[in-house]
N, C-alpha and C positions, 0 to 999 in steps of 0.2 A: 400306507393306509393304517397301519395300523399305531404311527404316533399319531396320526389325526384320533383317532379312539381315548388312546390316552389323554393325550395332552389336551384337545378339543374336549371332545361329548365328555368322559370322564368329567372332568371341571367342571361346565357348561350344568351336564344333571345335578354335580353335589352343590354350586349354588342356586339353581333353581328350587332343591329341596328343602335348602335352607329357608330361603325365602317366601315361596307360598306351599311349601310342604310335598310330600310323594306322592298324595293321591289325587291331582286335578287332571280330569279327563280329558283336556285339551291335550296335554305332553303326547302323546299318543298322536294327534291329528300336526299338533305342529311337527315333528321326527318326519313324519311322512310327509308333510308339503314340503319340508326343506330340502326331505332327498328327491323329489319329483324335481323344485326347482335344479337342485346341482346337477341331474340329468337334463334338463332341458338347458341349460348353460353350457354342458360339455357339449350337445349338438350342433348349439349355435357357435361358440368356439370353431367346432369342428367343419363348419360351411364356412366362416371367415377362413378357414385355412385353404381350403379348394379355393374358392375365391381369388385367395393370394397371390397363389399357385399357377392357377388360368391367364393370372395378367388381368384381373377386375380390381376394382377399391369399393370392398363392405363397406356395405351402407353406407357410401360417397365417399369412404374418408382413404385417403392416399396412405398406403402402411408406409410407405416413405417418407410422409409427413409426420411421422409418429418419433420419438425417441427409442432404443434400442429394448430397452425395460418392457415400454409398452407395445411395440412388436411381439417380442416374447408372450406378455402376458393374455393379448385377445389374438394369439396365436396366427398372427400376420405375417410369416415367415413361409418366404417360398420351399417349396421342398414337399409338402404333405407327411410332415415328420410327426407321429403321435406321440411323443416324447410329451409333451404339456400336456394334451388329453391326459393320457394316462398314468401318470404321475403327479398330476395336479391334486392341492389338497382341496380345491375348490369344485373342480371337478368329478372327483373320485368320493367324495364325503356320502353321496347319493349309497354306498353298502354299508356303513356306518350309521345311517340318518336310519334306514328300514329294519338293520339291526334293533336299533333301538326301540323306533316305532313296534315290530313283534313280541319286545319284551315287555313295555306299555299293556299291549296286547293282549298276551296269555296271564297278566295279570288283573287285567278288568274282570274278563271274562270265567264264570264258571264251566272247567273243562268237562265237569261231568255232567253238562247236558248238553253240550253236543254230540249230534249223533254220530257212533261209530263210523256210520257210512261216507260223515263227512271226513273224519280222520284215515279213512282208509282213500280216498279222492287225491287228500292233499299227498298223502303220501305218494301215492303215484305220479302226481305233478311234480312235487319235491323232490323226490328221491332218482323216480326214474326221467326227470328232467336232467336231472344233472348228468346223470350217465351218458344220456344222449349227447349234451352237450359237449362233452369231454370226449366222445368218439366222435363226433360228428364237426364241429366247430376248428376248421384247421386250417391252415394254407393260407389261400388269397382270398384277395374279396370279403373281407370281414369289417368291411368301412360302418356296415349297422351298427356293434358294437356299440360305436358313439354316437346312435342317434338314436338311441331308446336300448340299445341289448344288453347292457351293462344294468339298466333298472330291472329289465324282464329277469336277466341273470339271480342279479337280486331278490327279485319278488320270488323267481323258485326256491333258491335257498330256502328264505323264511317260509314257505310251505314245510319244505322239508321239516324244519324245526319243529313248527308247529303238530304235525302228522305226529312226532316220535315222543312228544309229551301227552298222549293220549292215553286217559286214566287204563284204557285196557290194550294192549298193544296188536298195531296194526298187522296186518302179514307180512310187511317188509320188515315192520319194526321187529318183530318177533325172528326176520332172517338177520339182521343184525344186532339183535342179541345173541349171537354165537362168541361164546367166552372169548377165544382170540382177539377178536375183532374189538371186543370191549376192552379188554388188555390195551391192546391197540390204540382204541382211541384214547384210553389213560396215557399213554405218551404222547398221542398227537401231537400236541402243543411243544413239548421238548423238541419233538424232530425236526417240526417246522422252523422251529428258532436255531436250532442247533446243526442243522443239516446242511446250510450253505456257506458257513466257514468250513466245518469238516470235509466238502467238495472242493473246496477254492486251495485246502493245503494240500488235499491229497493228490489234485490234478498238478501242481505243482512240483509234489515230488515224484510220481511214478508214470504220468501221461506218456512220456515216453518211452520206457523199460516195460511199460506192462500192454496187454493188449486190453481192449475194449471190455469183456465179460469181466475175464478177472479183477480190474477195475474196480467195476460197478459195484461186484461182491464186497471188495475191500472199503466202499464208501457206505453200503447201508452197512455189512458189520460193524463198522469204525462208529456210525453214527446211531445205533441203536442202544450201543453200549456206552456211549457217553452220554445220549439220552436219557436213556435208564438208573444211572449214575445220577444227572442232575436231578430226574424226577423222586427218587431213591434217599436223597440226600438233601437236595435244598428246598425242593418244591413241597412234598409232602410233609416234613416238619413245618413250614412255615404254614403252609394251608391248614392245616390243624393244630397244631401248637402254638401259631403266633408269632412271633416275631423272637429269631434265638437270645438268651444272655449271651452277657460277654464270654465266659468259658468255651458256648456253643459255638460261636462265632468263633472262635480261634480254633476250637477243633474242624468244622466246615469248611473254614477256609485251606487247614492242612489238608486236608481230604481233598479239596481240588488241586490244589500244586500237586500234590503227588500224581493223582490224576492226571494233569496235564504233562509233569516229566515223564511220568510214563509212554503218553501216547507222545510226546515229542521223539522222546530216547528211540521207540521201537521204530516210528517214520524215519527217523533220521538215519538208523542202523541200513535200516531196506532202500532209501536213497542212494547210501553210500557200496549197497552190495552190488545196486546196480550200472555203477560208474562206465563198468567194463563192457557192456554189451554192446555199445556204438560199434558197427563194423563199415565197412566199405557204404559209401551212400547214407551214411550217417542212417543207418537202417534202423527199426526199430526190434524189438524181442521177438514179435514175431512174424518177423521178415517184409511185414509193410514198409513201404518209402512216404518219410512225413515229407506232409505240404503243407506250406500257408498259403493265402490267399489275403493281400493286404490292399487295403485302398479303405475307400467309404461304403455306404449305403448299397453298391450294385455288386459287389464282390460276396459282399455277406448276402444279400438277398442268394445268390448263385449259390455260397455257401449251403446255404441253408435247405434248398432245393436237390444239390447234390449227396450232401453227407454220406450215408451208405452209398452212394453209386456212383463214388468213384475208388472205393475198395471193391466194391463188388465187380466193376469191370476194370480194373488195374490193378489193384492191390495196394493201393494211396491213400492213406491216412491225410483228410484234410483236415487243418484248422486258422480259426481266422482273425485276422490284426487287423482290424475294424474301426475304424471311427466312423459315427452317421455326419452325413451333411458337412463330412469338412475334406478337402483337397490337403494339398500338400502346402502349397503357396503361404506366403507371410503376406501380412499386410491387409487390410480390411476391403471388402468385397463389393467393387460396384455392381447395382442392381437395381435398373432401371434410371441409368444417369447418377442416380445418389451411393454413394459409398455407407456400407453398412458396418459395425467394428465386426472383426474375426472374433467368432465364440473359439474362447481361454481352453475349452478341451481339445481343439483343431490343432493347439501348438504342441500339444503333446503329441503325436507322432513317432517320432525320434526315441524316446523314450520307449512305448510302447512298440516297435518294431525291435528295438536293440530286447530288451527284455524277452519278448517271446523267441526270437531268434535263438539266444542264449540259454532257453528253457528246452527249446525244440528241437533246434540244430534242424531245420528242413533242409531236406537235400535242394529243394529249389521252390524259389517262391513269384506267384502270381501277384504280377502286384499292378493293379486296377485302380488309380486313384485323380484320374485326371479332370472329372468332369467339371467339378466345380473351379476347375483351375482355368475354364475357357472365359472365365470372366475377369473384366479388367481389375487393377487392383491400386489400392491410394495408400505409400509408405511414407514412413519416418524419416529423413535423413538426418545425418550426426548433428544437424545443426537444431534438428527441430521442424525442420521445414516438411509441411507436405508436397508429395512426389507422386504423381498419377500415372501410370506405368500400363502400357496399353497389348492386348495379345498379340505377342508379332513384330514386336520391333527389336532393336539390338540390345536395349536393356531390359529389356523381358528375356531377352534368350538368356542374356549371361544370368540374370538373378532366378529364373526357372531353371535355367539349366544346372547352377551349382546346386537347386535343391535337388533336384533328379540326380544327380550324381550323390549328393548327401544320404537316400535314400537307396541308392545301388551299393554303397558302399557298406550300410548296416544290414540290407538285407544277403548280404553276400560273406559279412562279417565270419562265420564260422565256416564259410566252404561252403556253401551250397549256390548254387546259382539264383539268376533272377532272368523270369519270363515277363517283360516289359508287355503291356497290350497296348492296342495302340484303340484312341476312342473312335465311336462309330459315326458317320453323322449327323447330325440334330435335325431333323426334317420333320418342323409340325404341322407336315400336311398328310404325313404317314398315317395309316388306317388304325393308330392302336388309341385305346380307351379314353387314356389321357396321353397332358402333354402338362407336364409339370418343370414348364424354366422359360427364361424373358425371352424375346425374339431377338435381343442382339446378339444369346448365344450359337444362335440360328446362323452367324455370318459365317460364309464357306472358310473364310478366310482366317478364323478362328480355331477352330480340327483342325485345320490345313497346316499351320503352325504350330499347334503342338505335336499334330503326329511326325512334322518333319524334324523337331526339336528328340523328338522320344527314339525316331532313328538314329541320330546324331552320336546319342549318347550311347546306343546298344553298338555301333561301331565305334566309338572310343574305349568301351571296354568289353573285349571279344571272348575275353575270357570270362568273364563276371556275367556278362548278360547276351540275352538273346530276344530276339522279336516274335510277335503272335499278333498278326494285322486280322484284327477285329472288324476295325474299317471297310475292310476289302470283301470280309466275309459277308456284311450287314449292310453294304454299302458299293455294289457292285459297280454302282456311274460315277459314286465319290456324293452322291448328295440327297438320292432316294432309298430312305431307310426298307429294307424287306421285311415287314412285320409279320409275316408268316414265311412258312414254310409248307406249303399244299397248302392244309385245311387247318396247319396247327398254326396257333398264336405264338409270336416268340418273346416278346416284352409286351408288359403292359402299357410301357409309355415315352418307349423310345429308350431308356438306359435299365431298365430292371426287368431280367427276365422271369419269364414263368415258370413252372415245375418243367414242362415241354419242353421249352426254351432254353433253360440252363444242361439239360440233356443235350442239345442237340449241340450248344455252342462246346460240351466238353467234349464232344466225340469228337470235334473238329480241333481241338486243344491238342487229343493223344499225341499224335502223330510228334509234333512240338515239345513236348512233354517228353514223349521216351527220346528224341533226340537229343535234348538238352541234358538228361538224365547218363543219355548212352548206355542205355537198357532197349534191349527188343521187346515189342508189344506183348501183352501180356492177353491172353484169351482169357475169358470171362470162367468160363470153370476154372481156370490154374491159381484165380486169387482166390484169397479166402474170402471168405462170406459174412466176417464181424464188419458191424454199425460203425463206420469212422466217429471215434468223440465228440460228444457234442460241448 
């Protein structure tokens, strides 16, 4: 979003200015119809993607008739992945456009006849919208977002703005005018920009030697003062002084290398202190057993539902080696008769499990990653030739199978084991909300085959892996999915379960878990009570 700002509006106003000048009262009306439209285009996006998903063709047009490009771009891809919504510059432009539009805004208008009363309104829209928002706005079920909440989102912000430019300051405004806060928000802007590489190295080097609180300490500390630093040093000279001389520029830029040797030298020193604390179970500092949790989309969904609770009722650090919407399988994806190419992130896997692994060292990893693999798939042979490779036959086991082994092999790389699950049914007659996949995935004989493929493998390697039949648990006849339990929902849609749901399938995990582990259960007071890393 915020290269759209730059690179976009930026440009876009300095040559409109040039051209008919800064003050034509339309700039104002047109900011605001554009971002109206780029909300009303993420929604409709966002219904061609259910659409997709259900097994329909928007507005007549067969997404399999489409090239891969334009799949992607009117977001005709099965799966209901928000990754285009929300990432889109086309999309997303709708907080940038009303940005704008507000600054149009408060510059037409004279503030000092508006009435107080109105400034103390907005304020309360503005300000305590947001709040609400951010407590209240979590979990599931936030499909609205892309069908107008993302503008509403928007339109409070710029209240809020609005509210805190009021010539005599509102009641909120006057609560945050409290000096900190104002401090505060003078680094805002450092912290934001500066805060998720100094998370990305520091979880890096100490995720595992440290626990969860100390952490956290160590990541605003780290990032406050190199915030501070930047604002201190480049921001502030250049925001008032202009742009440095040469002299300056050479001294500014020493001041950061040192700076950065610094904070390297001191991370690196406390990386390397903490070499030694691996103990039995590849344990952590303080005495949590790390986990990963690898596959696609349903793993991390669980992830992300469990985190605190499965430290809190084991004492298991989860973390997760995630890709959305890609299996394991090479070779591009049939769906719905047509073969679609494999998205280029999918192949990285390998990569990305050996990495974390190497980082983590888990004592034993969940690894969940079959679903999209029940679909047939169209390869390359050394000649050139395409090869249509179907679920369940003998060259599907051997070329699934060496992945599945390829895939045991790195998740096992450091000693820790690996808890193979085996997938559930596909039953889209099951009672849950949706049902987001084609009905050839639907054929018995597809699960049936990989789960007999995923045994296979966990008795070829007795020592490296072990089984956790998902199937059995969710799928009690082998074909009718149980989407509750009593009165709870357990997935939304047949593969991703719910806050409920991921509780209920973990408690059924333990048992499996401490076996493979060879640790006795752990009762919920004896773990400790820190938030597994997120």
């Amino acid at each position: 979003v915020e290269e759209q700002f730059y690179l976009l509006i930026a440009v876009a106003v300095f040559l409109a200015f040039r051209k008919w000048g800064p003050y034509r009262k339309g700039y104002m009306w047109i900011a605001f119809a554009g971002g109206a439209a780029s909300a009303i285009w993420m929604a409709i996006l966002f219904r061609f993607g259910q659409l997709t998903t259900e097994g329909y063709a928007p507005m007549g047009i067969d997404p399999e008739s489409l090239p891969h490009w334009a799949q992607v771009f009117f977001n005709m891809v099965p799966g209901n992945d928000m990754s285009r919504l929300y990432f889109g510059t086309d999309t997303r432009l709708q907080g940038s456009l009303i940005g704008v539009a507000t600054a149009f805004l408060v510059n037409r208008i004279d503030l000092t006849k508006v009435k107080q009363r109105t400034f103390e309104i907005l304020a309360v829209i503005g300000i305590g919208g947001q709040i609400f928002g951010w407590l209240a706005i979590q979990g599931e079920g936030l499909n609205w977002l892309y069908t107008g909440g993302f503008f509403v989102w928007d339109l409070i912000v710029a209240a809020g703005i609005i509210a805190m430019m009021a010539p005599r300051p509102t009641r909120i405004g006057a609560g945050l005018s409290w000096k900190p806060l104002v401090w505060l928000g003078g680094l805002s802007y450092s912290i934001y920009v500066l805060h998720w590489p100094v998370y990305v190295w520091l979880d890096g080097l100490f995720s595992t030697t440290m626990s969860f609180v100390p952490l956290v300490i160590l990541k605003l500390a780290v990032t406050f003062v190199v915030s501070y630093l930047s604002f201190r040093f480049w921001e502030n000279p250049i925001r008032f002084k202009g742009l440095p001389t040469a002299g300056k520029k050479i001294a500014m830029t020493v001041t950061a290398v040192v700076v950065a040797i610094a904070f390297l030298a001191s991370t690196t020193i406390g990386a390397e202190s903490g070499e030694d604390v691996q103990v039995d179970l590849n344990l952590m500092a303080d005495g949590r057993v790390p986990m990963m949790m690898a596959g696609d989309s349903m793993p991390q969904v669980m992830w992300q539902h469990l985190n605190g609770r499965a430290d809190k009722d084991a004492g298991i650090a989860l973390w997760p080696s995630t890709i959305l919407g890609c299996g394991l399988g090479e070779g591009d994806v049939y769906l719905r008769g047509q073969a679609t190419p494999r998205n280029d992130e999918c192949r990285t896997w390998p990569e990305l499990y050996q990495n974390n692994v190497n980082q983590i060292r888990p004592a034993a990893t969940i690894l969940l990653a079959f679903g999209w693999d029940l679909y047939d798939r169209r390869f390359e042979d050394a000649a050139g030739n395409k090869v249509d490779v179907k679920v369940g036959t003998p060259e599907w086991n051997q070329i699934y199978g060496d992945t599945v082994q390829q895939a045991i092999d790195i998740l096992s790389s450091q000693g820790g084991k690996v808890i193979i699950v085996t997938v559930p049914c596909v039953d889209l007659d099951a009672p849950t909300p949706q049902h987001p996949t084609y009905e050839e995935v639907a054929e018995p004989h597809r699960v049936q085959a990989m789960n007999d493929l995923l045994r296979q493998k966990v008795a070829e390697n007795p020592t490296k892996a072990t089984l956790f039949d998902l199937n059995a648990l969710l799928c009690p006849d082998g074909s009718t999915f149980q989407a509750f339990a009593g009165d709870t929902l357990l997935s939304t849609d047949g593969f991703h379960f719910t806050p409920e749901g991921s509780q209920i399938v973990w408690q059924s995990m333990l048992p499996t878990i401490y076996a493979t582990l060879g640790i006795e259960a752990v009762e919920p007071s004896q773990a400790t009570t820190t938030t597994a890393p997120a």
